[in-house]
C-alpha positions, 0 to 999 in steps of 0.5 A, spaced: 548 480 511 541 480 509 538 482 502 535 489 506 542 491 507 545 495 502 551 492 497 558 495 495 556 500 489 560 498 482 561 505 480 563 503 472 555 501 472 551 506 469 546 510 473 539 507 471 532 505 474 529 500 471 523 498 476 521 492 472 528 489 473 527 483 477 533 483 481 531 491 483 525 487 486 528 483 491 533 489 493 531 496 491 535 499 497 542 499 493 540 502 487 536 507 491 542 509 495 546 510 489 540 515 487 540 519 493 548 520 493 549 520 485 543 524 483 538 525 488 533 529 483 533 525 476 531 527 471 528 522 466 527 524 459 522 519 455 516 518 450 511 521 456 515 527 457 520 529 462 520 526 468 523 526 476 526 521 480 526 524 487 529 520 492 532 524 498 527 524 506 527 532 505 524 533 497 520 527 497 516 530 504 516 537 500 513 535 494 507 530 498 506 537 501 506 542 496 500 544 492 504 546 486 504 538 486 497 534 484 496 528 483 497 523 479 492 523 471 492 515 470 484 515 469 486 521 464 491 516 461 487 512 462 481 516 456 487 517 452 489 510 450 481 508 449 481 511 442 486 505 440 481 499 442 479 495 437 473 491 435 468 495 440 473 493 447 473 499 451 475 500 459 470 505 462 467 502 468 475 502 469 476 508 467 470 511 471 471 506 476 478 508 479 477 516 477 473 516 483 478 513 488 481 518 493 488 518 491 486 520 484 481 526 486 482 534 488 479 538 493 473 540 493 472 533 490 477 530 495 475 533 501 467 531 500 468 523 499 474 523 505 470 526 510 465 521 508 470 516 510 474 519 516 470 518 522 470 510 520 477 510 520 479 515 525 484 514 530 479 512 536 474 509 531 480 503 529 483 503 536 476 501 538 476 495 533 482 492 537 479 486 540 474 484 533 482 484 529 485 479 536 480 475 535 481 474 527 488 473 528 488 467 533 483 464 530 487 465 523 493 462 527 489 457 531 488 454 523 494 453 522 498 452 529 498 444 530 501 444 523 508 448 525 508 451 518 504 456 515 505 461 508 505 467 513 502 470 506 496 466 505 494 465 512 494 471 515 497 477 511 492 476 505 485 474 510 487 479 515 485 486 512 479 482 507 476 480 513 477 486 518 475 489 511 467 486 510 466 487 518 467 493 518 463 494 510 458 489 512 460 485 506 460 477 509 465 474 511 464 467 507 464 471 501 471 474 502 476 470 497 472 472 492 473 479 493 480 478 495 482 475 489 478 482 485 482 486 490 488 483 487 486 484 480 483 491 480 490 493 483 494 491 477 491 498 474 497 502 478 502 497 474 504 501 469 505 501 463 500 495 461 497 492 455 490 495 451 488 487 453 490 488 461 486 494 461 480 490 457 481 484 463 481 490 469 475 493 466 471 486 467 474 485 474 471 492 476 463 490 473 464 484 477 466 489 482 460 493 481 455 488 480 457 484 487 457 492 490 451 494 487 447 486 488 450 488 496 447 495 496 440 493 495 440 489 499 442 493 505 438 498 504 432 494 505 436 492 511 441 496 514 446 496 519 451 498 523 457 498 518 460 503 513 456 501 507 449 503 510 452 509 513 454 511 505 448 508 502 445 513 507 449 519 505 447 518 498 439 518 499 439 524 504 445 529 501 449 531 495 455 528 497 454 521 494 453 519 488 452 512 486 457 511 481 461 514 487 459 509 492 460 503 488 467 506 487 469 507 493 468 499 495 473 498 490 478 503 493 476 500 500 478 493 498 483 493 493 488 499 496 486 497 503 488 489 501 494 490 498 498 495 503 497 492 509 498 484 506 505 487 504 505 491 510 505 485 514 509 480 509 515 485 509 515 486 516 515 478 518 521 477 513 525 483 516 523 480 523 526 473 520 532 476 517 533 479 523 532 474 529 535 478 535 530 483 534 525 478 533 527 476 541 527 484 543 519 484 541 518 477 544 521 478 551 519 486 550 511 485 548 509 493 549 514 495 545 510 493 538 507 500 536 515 504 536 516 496 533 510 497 527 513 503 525 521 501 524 518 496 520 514 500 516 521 504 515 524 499 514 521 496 508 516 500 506 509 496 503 509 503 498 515 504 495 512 509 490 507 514 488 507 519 483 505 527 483 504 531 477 507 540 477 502 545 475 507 550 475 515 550 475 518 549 481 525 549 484 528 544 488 535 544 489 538 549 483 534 544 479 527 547 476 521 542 475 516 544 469 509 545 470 506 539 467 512 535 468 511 528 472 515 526 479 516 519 482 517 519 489 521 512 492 518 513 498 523 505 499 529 511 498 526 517 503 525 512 508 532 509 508 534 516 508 541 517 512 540 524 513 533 523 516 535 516 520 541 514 523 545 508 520 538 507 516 539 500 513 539 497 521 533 495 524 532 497 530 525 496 534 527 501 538 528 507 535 526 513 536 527 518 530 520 515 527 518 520 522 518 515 516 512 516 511 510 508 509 503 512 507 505 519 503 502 525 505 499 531 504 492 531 504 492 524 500 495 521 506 493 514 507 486 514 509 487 507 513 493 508 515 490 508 522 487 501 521 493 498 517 497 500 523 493 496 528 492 490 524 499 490 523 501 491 531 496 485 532 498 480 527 506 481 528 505 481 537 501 476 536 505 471 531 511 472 535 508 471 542 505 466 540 509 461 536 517 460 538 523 458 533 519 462 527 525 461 522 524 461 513 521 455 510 524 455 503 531 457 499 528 463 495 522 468 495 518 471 491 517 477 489 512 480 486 512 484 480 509 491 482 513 497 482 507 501 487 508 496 493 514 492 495 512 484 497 513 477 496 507 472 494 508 466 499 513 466 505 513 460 508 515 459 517 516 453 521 515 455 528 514 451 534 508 452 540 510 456 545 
């Protein structure tokens, strides 16, 4: 039984969600499906207020759907707990920072900055990208493939999506870790709660953010080129539709969300494939089907696992009202696992047809790089396991990391042979 396979429930323990919990880390699935069978609309009533836990395919779908749903207010909390800062610490270029991202804006904002970003990221734009991301991957794996061991993290989930990133930015490729390393710092922001003193370390993180950008900037619009930065650079000198703080937000949101996602993204599906050799086989011996493949893993192991909206009005949702103000968590990891919506859901099955799983949200705050995040993933999975034979764990215990947003390990050591 792998650790994805859901455990027997011990009815005489409480029914409590703890994210922090170390052990729900490693194996969140057996709580979420005593949620779902148990309490499927949790109610959760505490110094923030009342609050849901919503676990079910069919309600999480609703809420991303519905407008009477906004979403989350962390840069207004975030406001509110500046006026304890002390000895003149402030986070307002973190505040002003993430405030501009997507997921935390509203239409008609929302609809401005996406349509600015959706060509670069359409379907048919990132398809196009194929052979430059093939080509980051083989030379990533040729790094390490006379070693017969690698970190499937460090050496290829990490500086995949930050390569395939700057190229499409235009930032330079030789400049990558350190943008990594920001990316992954100016991701903790979502950890909630944190210290005053974390917040004041964020704030730093998003001034170098903004320094890097804006060094960046100036020296695009002496030269521009084909890349997303001068085509934003552009927006902002001939339109309304940018502004500067805006464009140097959105480089931030660029590298961190899109860093983060697709890093666990590829780490979660390697370690199911480990976990699960025969249909590791399946996709060796059956390369095409990798796309119903990506998606299953997807499913299966939801890089996201949860994402917050807010009521603006009362809602019904199974005999149950939820009130205007009050917040909603939605366990993505849950709906994805749902067994009304998947047969036999805790089974991976790279053949699976039913794939209407929502690893990216919904609703008009769907993940604008899913698209991109898709294929680097169907490139980077393929690839390893075509390429590389025997791929088996290389350690006794993983590590998980400690974020209750996204699922993930921090290292993942292979040993494999060459094909």
């Amino acid at each position: 039984m792998t650790s994805n396979q859901i455990q027997p429930s011990h009815a005489a323990q409480p029914l409590k969600f703890n994210p922090f919990d170390p052990e729900f880390h490693t194996n969140p699935y057996p709580i979420y499906h005593r949620f779902r069978h148990e309490s499927p609309l949790h109610k959760i009533s505490n110094f923030m207020g009342d609050q849901w836990l919503l676990t079910r395919f069919a309600d999480v779908k609703f809420v991303l759907n519905d407008s009477r749903f906004c979403i989350d207010d962390l840069p207004k909390r975030l406001e509110q707990k500046s006026v304890y800062l002390k000895n003149n610490g402030e986070f307002s270029t973190l505040m002003q920072t993430i405030s501009q991202w997507l997921f935390f804006l509203n239409p008609p904002d929302h609809i401005r900055l996406r349509g600015l970003f959706s060509n670069f990221f359409s379907a048919r734009v990132v398809e196009g990208m194929r052979p430059q991301i093939q080509k980051i991957v083989d030379e990533l794996l040729s790094n390490v493939q006379q070693a017969g061991v690698m970190d499937i993290i460090h050496d290829l989930a990490c500086p995949l999506p930050a390569t395939v990133t700057a190229t499409l930015l235009g930032v330079p490729t030789q400049e990558c870790d350190q943008i990594i390393q920001l990316a992954h710092d100016l991701f903790r922001v979502f950890d909630q709660p944190l210290s005053l003193q974390v917040y004041e370390n964020l704030n730093q993180v998003a001034l170098k953010f903004r320094e890097y950008f804006s060094t960046l900037i100036a020296e695009r619009e002496k030269k521009p080129k084909q890349d997303l930065l001068s085509h934003l650079i552009k927006a902002k000198n001939q339109s309304d539709k940018l502004n500067e703080d805006e464009l140097l937000a959105c480089c931030a949101m660029l590298f961190s969300v899109g860093q983060e996602t697709t890093e666990n993204f590829i780490g979660n599906s390697v370690l199911a494939l480990l976990h699960h050799p025969d249909q590791m086989q399946k996709l060796k011996l059956e390369p095409k089907i990798i796309t119903n493949a990506v998606e299953e893993l997807l499913r299966y192991d939801s890089p996201v696992q949860l994402i917050a909206r807010i009521a603006v009005e009362d809602v019904e949702i199974d005999r149950k009202t939820i009130q205007a103000g009050d917040r909603i968590h939605l366990c993505l990891g849950a709906a994805n696992r749902d067994p009304a919506q998947f047969s036999d859901p805790d089974h991976l099955d790279l053949t699976r047809q039913q794939q209407h799983s929502l690893p990216f949200g919904g609703g008009i705050h769907y993940c604008l790089g899913a698209a991109l995040a898709r294929i680097q993933g169907q490139i980077a999975i393929n690839t390893l396991v075509q390429r590389f034979s025997e791929l088996k764990l290389n350690c006794h215990r993983l590590e998980w990391r400690n974020n209750i947003v996204l699922r993930g390990v921090n290292y993942l050591p292979v040993a494999f042979k060459i094909n």
